[in-house]
C-alpha positions in Angstrom: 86.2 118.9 99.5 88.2 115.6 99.6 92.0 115.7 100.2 93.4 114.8 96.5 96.8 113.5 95.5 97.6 112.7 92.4 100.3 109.9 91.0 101.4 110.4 87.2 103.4 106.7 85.9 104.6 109.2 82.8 106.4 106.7 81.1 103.3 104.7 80.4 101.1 107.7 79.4 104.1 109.5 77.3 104.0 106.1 75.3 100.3 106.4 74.2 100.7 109.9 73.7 103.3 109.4 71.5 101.4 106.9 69.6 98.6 109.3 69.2 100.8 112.1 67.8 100.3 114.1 70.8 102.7 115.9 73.9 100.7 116.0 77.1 101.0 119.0 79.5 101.5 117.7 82.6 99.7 120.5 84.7 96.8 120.4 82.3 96.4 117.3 82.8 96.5 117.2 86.9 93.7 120.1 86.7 91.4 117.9 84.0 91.8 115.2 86.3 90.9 116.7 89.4 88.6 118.7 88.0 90.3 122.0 88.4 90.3 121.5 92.1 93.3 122.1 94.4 95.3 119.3 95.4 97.6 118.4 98.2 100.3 116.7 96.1 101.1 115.8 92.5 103.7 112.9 92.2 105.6 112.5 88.6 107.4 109.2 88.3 109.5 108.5 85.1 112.5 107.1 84.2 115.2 109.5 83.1 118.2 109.7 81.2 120.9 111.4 82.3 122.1 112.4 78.8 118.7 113.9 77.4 118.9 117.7 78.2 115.9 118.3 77.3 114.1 115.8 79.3 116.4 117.3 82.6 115.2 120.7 81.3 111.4 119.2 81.2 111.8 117.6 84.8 113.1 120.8 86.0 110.3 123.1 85.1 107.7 120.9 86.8 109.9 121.2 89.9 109.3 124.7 89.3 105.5 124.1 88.9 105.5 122.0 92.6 105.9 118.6 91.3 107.2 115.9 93.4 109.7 114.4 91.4 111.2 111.4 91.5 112.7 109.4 88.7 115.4 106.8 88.0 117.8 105.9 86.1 117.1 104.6 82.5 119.2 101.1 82.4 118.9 99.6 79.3 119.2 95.8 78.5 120.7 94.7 74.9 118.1 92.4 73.3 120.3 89.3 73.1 119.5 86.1 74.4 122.2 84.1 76.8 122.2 80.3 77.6 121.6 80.4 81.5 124.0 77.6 82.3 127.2 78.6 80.0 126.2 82.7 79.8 127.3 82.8 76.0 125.0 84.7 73.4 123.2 82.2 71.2 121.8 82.9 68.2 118.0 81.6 67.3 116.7 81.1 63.9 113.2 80.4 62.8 112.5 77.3 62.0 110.0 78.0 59.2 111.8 80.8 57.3 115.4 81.1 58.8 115.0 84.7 60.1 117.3 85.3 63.5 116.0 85.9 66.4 116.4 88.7 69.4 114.6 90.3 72.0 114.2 93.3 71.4 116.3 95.9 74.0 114.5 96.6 77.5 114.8 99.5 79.3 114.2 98.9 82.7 112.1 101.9 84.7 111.9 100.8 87.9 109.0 103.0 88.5 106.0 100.7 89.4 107.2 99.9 92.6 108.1 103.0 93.5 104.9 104.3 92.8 103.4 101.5 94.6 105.4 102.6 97.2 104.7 106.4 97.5 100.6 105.6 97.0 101.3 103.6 100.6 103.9 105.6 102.4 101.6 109.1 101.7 97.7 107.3 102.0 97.9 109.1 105.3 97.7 112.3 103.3 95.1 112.0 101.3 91.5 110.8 100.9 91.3 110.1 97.3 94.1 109.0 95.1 94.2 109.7 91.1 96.3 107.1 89.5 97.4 108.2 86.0 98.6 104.3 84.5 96.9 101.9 82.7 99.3 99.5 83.8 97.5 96.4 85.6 100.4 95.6 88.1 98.5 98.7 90.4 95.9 96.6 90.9 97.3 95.4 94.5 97.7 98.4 96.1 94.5 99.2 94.5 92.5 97.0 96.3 94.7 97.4 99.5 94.2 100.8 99.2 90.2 101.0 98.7 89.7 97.8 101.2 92.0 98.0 103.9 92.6 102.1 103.8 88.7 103.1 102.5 90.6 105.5 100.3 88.5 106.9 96.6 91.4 105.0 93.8 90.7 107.4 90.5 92.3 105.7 87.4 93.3 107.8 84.5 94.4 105.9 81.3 94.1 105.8 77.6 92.4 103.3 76.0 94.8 100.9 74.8 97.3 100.6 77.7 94.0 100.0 79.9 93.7 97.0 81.4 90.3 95.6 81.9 90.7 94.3 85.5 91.0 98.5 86.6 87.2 99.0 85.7 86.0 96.7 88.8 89.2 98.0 91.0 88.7 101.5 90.9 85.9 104.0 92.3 86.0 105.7 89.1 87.9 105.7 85.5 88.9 108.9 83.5 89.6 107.9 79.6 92.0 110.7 78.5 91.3 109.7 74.6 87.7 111.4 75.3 89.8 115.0 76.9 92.7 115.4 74.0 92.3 118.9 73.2 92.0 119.7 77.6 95.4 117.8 77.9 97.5 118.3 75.2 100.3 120.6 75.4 99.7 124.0 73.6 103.0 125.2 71.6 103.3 128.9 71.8 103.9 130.5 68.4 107.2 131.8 68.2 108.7 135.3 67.1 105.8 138.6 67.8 103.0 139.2 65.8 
């Protein structure tokens, strides 16, 4: 049995998720991806927001489940577009139909690289790593991982977020569209019976 850890970017998989219609259980998704075998650490990364008490509530009960936590602060950007020499707001128009036009708002994560970071600063840990992202900017620490390290990369993803360059970087790729029903969370009926 290989040493496991896993490494959940939640931000990008709570996004397809969403998209689907669906809330993903944590947990039941660490045990479908490791096959229901035990591993040595399971990293959740995700932006938070420190007025969102549910989310704190959320973060708090995998804590209780042995998560590693580690989040940060959701900053976000208003979509509005400066000139970069006089830093006033200017206001675009098309030049076809007159509609104005923004950017829309950006929040900024600033979870990849932390991610990045804890898959290099914990390689000592583990054999295999399970990547849940379908974000391409891993594919660095991928490679580094795999060639320099001779470390097993798993990538967990859904479909559309995937990017194509993961299927030649990793050792193996888990499609969570094809496991819905094994990772989606299961809402307890309320009241007795």
């Amino acid at each position: 049995m290989s040493k496991t850890s896993i490494f959940i970017d939640w931000s990008n998989i709570f996004v397809y998720a969403k998209n689907l219609g669906i809330k993903i259980d944590p947990l039941r998704l660490c045990n479908l991806v490791s096959n229901n075998e035990p591993v040595i650490q399971r990293h959740y990364f995700s932006a938070q927001d420190p007025d969102n008490v549910g989310q704190q509530r959320f973060h708090d009960g995998l804590k209780q489940r042995g998560f590693l936590m580690h989040t940060h602060e959701l900053v976000e950007r208003p979509g509005k577009i400066y000139c970069p020499n006089c830093r006033i707001e200017v206001n675009y128009t098309c030049t076809k139909c007159d509609t104005p036009v923004t950017l829309p708002p950006h929040k900024s994560k600033r979870i990849d690289v932390l991610i990045a970071l804890k898959l290099l600063q914990t390689s000592h840990l583990y054999e295999e790593a399970i990547l849940i992202s379908g974000d391409q900017d891993f594919i660095p620490i991928i490679d580094h991982l795999r060639q320099e390290e001779g470390k097993k990369v798993i990538i967990a993803s859904f479909r559309e977020p995937l990017s194509y360059e993961y299927r030649a970087s990793c050792d193996e790729l888990i499609i969570l569209d094809d496991h819905i029903e094994e990772i989606k969370q299961i809402v307890e009926p309320r009241g007795g019976l």
